[in-house]
NUDRENLO-410747 format. One record per residue (C-alpha): residue in one letter; x, y, z. Coordinates in steps of 0.1 Angstrom, whole numbers, plus 5000, padded with zeros to 4 digits. Example, Ala and Ser with C-alpha at 12.3 -4.5 7.8 and 13.67 -1.06 7.14 Angstrom:
# residues 2
a512349555078;s513749895071;
# end
This chain:
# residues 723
x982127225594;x981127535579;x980027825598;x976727905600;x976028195583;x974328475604;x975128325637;x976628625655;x973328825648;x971128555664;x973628515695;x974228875697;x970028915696;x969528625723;x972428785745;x970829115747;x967728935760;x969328695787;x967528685817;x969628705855;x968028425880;x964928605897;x965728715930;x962728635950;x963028255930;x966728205941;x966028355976;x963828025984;x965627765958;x966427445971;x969927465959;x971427785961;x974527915952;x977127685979;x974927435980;x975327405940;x979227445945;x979327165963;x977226925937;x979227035908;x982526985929;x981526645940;x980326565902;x983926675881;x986026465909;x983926135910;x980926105893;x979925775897;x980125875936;x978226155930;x975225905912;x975525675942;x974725955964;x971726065943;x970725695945;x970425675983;x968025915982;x966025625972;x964425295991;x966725055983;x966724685995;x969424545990;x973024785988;x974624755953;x977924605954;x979424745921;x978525125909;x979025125876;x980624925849;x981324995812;x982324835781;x982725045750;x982125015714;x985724835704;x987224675676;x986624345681;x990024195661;x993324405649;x991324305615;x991224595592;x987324695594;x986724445621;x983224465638;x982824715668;x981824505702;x978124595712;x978824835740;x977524765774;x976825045803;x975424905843;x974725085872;x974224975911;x975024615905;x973624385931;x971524635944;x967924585949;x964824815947;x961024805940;x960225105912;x956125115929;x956925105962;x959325405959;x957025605940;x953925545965;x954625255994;x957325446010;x955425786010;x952725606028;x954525446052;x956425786062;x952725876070;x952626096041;x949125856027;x946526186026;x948526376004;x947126385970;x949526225942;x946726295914;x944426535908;x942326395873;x940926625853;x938526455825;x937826595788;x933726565798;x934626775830;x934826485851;x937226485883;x938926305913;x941526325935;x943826085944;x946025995976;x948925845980;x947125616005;x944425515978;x947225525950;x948625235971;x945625035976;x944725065936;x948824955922;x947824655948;x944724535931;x945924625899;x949624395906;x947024115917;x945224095889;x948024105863;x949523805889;x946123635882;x946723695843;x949523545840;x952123795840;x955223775859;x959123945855;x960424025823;x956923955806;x956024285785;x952824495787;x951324725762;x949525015775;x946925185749;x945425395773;x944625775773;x945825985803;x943425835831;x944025775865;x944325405856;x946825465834;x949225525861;x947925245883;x948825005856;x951825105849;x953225125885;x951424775891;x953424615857;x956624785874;x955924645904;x955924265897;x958624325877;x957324305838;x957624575810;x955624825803;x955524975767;x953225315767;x951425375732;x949325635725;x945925635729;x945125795698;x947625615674;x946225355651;x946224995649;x949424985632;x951025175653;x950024955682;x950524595662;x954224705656;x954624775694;x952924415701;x954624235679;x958224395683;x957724345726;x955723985718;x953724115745;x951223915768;x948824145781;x947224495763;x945824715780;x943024945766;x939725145769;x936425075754;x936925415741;x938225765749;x936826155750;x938426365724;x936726725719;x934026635733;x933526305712;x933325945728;x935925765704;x935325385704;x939025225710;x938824855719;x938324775677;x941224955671;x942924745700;x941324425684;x942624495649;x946024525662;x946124205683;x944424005655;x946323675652;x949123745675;x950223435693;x952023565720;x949123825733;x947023635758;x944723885773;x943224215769;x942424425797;x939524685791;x939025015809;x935625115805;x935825475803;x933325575774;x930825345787;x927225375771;x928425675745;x930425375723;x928025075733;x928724785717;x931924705722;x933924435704;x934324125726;x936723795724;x935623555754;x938423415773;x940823645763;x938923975768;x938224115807;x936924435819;x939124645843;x936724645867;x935724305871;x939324145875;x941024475886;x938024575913;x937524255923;x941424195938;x942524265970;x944024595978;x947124415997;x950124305977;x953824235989;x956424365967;x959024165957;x962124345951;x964024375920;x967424405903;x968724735893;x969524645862;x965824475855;x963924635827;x961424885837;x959924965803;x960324985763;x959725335750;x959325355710;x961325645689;x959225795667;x960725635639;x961925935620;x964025745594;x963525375593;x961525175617;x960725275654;x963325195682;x962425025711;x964825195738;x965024965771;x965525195805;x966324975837;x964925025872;x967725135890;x969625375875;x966525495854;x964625595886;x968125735900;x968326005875;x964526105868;x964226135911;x967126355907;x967026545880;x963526645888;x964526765923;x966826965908;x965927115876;x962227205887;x963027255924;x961027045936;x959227135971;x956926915994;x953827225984;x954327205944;x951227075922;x953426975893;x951726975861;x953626815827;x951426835800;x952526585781;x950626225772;x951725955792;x953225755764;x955725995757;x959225975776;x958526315791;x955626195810;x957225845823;x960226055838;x958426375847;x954826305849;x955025955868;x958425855879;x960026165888;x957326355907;x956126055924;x959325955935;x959526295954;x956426225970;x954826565946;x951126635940;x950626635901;x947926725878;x947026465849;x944026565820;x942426385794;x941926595769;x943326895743;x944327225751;x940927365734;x938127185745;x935527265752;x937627625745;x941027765741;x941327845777;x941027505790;x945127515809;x944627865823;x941227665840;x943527415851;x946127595863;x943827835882;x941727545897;x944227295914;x946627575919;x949627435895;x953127555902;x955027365880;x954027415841;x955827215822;x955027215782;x956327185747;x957227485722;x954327385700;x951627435724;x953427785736;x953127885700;x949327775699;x948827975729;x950528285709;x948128225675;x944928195699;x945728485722;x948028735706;x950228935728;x948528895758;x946528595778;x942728655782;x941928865814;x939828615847;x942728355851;x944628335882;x947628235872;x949628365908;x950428045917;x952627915886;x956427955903;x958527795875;x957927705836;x959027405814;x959827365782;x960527015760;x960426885729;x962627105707;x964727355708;x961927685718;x962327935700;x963428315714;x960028475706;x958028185719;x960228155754;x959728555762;x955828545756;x955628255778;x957928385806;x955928755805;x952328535805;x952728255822;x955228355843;x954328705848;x958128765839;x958828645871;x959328245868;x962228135854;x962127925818;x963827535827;x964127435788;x965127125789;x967026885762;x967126555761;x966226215746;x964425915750;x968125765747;x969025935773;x966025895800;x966426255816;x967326605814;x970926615799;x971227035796;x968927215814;x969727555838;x969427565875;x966227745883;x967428045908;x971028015896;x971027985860;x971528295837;x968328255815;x968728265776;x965728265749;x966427935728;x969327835749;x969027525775;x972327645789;x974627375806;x974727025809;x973226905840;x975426805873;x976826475871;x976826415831;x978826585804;x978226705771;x980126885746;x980027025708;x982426885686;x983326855652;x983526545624;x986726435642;x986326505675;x987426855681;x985827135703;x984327345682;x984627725684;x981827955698;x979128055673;x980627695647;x977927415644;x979027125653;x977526745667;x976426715704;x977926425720;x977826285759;x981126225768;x980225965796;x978325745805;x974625815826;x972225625849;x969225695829;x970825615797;x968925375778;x970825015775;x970024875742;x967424835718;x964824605722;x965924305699;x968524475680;x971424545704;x973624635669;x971424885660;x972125055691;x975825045686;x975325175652;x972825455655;x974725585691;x978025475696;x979825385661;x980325775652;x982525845681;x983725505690;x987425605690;x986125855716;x984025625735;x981025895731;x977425865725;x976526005694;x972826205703;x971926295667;x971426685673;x973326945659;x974927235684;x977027505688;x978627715717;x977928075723;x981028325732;x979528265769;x980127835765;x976127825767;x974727585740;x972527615713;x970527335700;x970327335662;x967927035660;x968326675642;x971926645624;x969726485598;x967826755586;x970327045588;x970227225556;x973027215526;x972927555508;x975727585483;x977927445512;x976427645541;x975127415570;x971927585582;x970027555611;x966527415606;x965627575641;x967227915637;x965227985603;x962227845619;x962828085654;x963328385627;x960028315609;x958028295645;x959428585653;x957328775625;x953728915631;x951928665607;x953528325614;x952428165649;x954527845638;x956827735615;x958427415599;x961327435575;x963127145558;x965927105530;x964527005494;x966226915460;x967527175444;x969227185407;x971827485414;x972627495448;x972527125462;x969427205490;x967127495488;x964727575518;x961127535523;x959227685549;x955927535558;x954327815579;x951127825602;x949628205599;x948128385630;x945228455607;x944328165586;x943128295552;x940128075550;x938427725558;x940927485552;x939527325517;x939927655500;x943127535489;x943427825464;x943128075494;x945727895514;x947727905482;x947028295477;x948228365506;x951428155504;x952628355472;x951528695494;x953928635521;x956628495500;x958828805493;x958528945530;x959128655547;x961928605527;x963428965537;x962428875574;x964828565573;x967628785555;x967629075580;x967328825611;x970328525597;x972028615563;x970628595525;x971828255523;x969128185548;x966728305526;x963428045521;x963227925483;x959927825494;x956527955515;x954027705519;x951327885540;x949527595556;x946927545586;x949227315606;x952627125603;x952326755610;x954226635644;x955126355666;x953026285697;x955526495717;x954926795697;x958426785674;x958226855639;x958426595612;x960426765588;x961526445570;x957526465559;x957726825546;x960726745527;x958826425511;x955626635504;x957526855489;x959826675464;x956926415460;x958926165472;x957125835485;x956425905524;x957725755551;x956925625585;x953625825596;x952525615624;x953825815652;x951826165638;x949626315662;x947726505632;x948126245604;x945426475586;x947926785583;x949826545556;x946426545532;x945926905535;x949727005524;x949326775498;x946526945483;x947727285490;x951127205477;x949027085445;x950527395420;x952927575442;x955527725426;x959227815436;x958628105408;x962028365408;x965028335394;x967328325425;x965428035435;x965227795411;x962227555413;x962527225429;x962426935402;x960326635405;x962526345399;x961326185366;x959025895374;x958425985406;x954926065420;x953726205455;x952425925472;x948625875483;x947926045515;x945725895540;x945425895578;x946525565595;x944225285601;x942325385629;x943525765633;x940726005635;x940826365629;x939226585660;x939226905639;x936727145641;x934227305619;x935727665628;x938327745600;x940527965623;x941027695651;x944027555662;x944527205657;x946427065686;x946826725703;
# end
């Protein structure tokens, strides 16, 4: 692999700002310095007896008799090219648990029932608070009345629900009788939701009559009913009312159609668990189907809940007084490990809202945090950046924020500029930044620091966590040297690893375990490198690295170096065709000032061929020439997944006019349409970047928002389109 040029300025840069453990944090952390020496000890000389240990810290019913097994990705013959074996990973075998009744019966029963577990904020302003007690009672009635529908074990649920309060009953009550849940979310359209249906051949759907969004009542259910049309398998939809009589009437099937609260509120609030394997499958989370169709990643109940207990005891500290708050939906893998399953296994008060960061205004989370008294903010790098273009250098004054102890960060790699603002704002340079990397392959934090022990770095998520390992290597194997990008590979197997794909157990060999298979590794699809201090650097997807003239370069580093400049609150850059030099670079950026509503395209444009030149030195100074955009698209937002990454691949289509690809995981479908049109006569224009060629014959494909998307933007041209 080629170095990446300019990497010694952006370590050098991110050394100088490294930030020591708080001392008043590590004088009250949970693990402290022995303690820790102990874990890691225990995890480098055994650790499957290290995860058996983390396990008893859960309610288990029956003992496992087997900790772990594993069969690798082998030749299956001494045939030249012969087939590799589909490669198999268990944990706890023989043991039994419940999911549920670890994440609420056992809190109750340890007389723990009038400690809140939820506090719900609504979009409309709307609010209730939740015990563990009354969590209890509603998982009963809910497990009832999916008995009474006809789900049992192994049968697979689809969840097309916003982030309510009965959004976690159901899916506690579908883990509790031992189906599969599948989370979709609420605001993806009826494709989106058909492919999940029909790829699970699920029996039940779960959805809403409709669902607040800015301050809108969205009707739902006929976007539900246009993605179960005709399905065979589907016997039932269950119906949340939570719009009510601002989206009256609602679409209706009779005999398979039933309101929430009539077979839901009607059951009895009394329902005996039955206990399951450890290796029975807890739920089917989709990919976001970045290049070819979504994968449907199967997580299993025992070692699954294991390692998101765990890992969220240790990497957020997690203390008996904490009101954890992850932002994220509830669809996304974040919020099943650290918004239901983790914090609820610890017996945690947690925050869950509705709605978007801006309504009815911009300072919505500083409301929430300063109302239920949050101490745990845990968030993505696109929202920080939001926060930055709505608030400049500084957070609006009336906010108590005192009570925030520790910050999060997920989703990609954050970038240097965006991890200090949020550490001097919302942590009032006193709580530490866990930025945290991992997959929905791999279930739970895989490198993430050690809040009170970790030496903090701006864009760095440190070490792999205790009890898995990870390391940088290159095309054959091979450690790489500090600053060298390489591929990031877990060397061993995990609890929380994901065991298959849903249907297509090959694929899983092929897209995880066929790279390194002499190794026995999992392949995670992320490029990485080492600093001088063995810290590690994520360089985002392997995919979309950047070929310029033979230098590999870092999507994320370019993208951190264009953040860091006064005018750009975000950025997304992607590799495009170029005639002389293999790749060039485009950079799609989001100003702090937007130069006018967004169908002035020719203003938008104006101010793309503005900030061309001096973005372009910005990149230079900060990484190397080489690194030097071809391209400045100025644009009012960058279209992303649900869990806030970047869709580069799209940026990269828009931009060669290549036919798009797979936009039914886009949280913002509209952003496509309004890069299309901007990108309408934008040139490359100077003769050290050559402009990119259309292919002959080739055409940009129509852009249109999926079937059933909406688009919540407002009428204000400057506002910040997040969701």
């Amino acid at each position: 692999m080629v170095v990446t040029t300019g990497t010694e300025t952006v370590t050098t840069h991110a050394r100088e700002r490294s930030y020591p453990a708080p001392a008043a944090f590590s004088a009250r952390a949970q693990v402290g310095p022995a303690e820790h020496a102990r874990l890691a000890a225990a995890a480098d000389a055994d650790p499957v007896a290290f995860w058996e240990d983390a396990a008893r810290r859960l309610q288990w019913d029956t003992p496992w008799h087997t900790a772990h097994t594993w069969s690798p990705a082998v030749p299956t013959s001494d045939e030249p090219d012969a087939p590799l074996s589909v490669p198999e990973a268990r944990w706890f075998l023989g043991g039994t648990l419940n999911v549920a009744v670890n994440c609420v019966d056992r809190h109750v029963a340890a007389g723990r029932g009038d400690k809140v577990a939820l506090f719900f904020e609504g979009e409309p302003g709307d609010r209730r608070a939740v015990t563990y007690a009354e969590l209890q009672r509603e998982v009963a009635r809910a497990a009832n009345a999916l008995t009474a529908l006809g789900v049992g074990k192994g049968d697979r649920v689809v969840v097309y629900l916003p982030v309510l309060v009965e959004t976690v009953v159901v899916t506690l009550a579908i883990a509790r009788i031992g189906a599969i849940h599948s989370l979709v979310f609420g605001g993806f359209s009826a494709e989106a939701v058909r492919f999940r249906l029909q790829d699970t051949g699920a029996k039940l759907l779960v959805t809403s009559d409709g669902q607040f969004r800015r301050g809108v009542a969205t009707p739902t259910k006929a976007t539900a009913d246009q993605a179960a049309e005709g399905l065979g398998t589907l016997e039932h939809v269950l119906v949340v009312r939570r719009t009510g009589d601002a989206t009256p009437d609602v679409p209706w099937t009779e005999g398979r159609d039933v309101w929430w609260h009539d077979v839901v509120g009607a059951a009895s609030d009394v329902h005996a668990a039955e206990s399951f394997d450890a290796e029975t499958p807890l739920f089917i989370i989709y990919t976001s189907g970045t290049t070819g169709r979504p994968k449907g990643l199967v997580h299993t109940a025992g070692g699954y809940l294991t390692q998101a207990s765990w890992s969220h005891w240790l990497h957020f500290d997690a203390r008996d007084d904490d009101v954890h708050w992850c932002t994220a939906d509830l669809a996304w893998v974040t919020a099943h490990t650290y918004e239901i399953y983790g914090p609820l296994s610890n017996g945690l008060t947690q925050v869950i809202y509705e709605g978007v960061p801006n309504a009815p205004h911009r300072e919505r989370h500083l409301e929430i945090i300063e109302r239920y008294g949050v101490t745990v903010y845990y968030t993505a790098p696109t929202l920080i950046r939001t926060f930055m273009t709505w608030f400049g250098d500084d957070l609006p004054a009336g906010h108590d924020l005192s009570s925030v102890r520790l910050l999060g960060s997920v989703g990609e790699a954050i970038n240097p500029e965006a991890w200090a603002w949020f550490h001097r704002n919302l942590g009032r340079g006193e709580a530490p930044v866990v930025d945290t990397w991992w997959q929905s392959e791999t279930g739970a934090a895989i490198i993430a620091p050690v809040p009170g022990l970790s030496t903090l770095k701006p864009g760095s998520a440190t070490r792999p966590s205790l009890g898995v390992s990870a390391r940088v290597v290159d095309e054959a194997g091979e450690r790489t040297a500090p600053g060298e990008q390489g591929f990031l590979v877990l060397d061993r197997t995990w609890p929380g690893m994901a065991r298959t794909i849903w249907n297509d157990p090959e694929r899983y060999r092929d897209a995880y375990w066929s790279r390194y298979a002499a190794q026995g590794w999992f392949f995670a699809g992320d490029g990485a490198r080492y600093d001088e201090d063995g810290d590690i650097w994520l360089l985002g997807r392997v995919d979309e690295a950047i070929n310029v003239s033979g230098h590999l370069l870092s999507t994320i580093e370019i993208e951190s170096a264009l953040v860091a400049h006064p005018a750009v609150g975000e950025a997304g850059v992607t590799g495009v065709h170029d005639a002389l030099t293999g790749q060039g670079i485009a950079a799609f950026v989001v100003p702090t000032t937007p130069p006018g509503p967004v169908e002035d395209v020719a203003a938008w444009q104006a101010a793309g061929a503005a900030l061309r030149e001096e973005l372009r030195a910005h990149v230079a100074t900060a990484i190397g020439p080489i690194a030097k955009p071809r391209d400045v698209v100025v644009v009012p937002e960058v279209p992303k997944t649900r869990s806030g990454k970047i869709l580069r691949r799209l940026l990269a289509q828009l931009r060669d006019g290549e036919t798009l690809g797979d936009t039914t995981s886009l949280q913002n479908p509209w952003a496509v349409a309004d890069i299309a049109r901007i990108l309408g006569t934008v040139q490359a224009g100077t003769p050290d970047a050559p402009a990119a060629t259309t292919p002959p014959g080739t055409t940009t494909a129509p852009v249109t928002a999926p079937t059933g998307a909406t688009d919540p933007r407002t009428t204000e041209a400057e506002e910040a389109r997040t969701a």
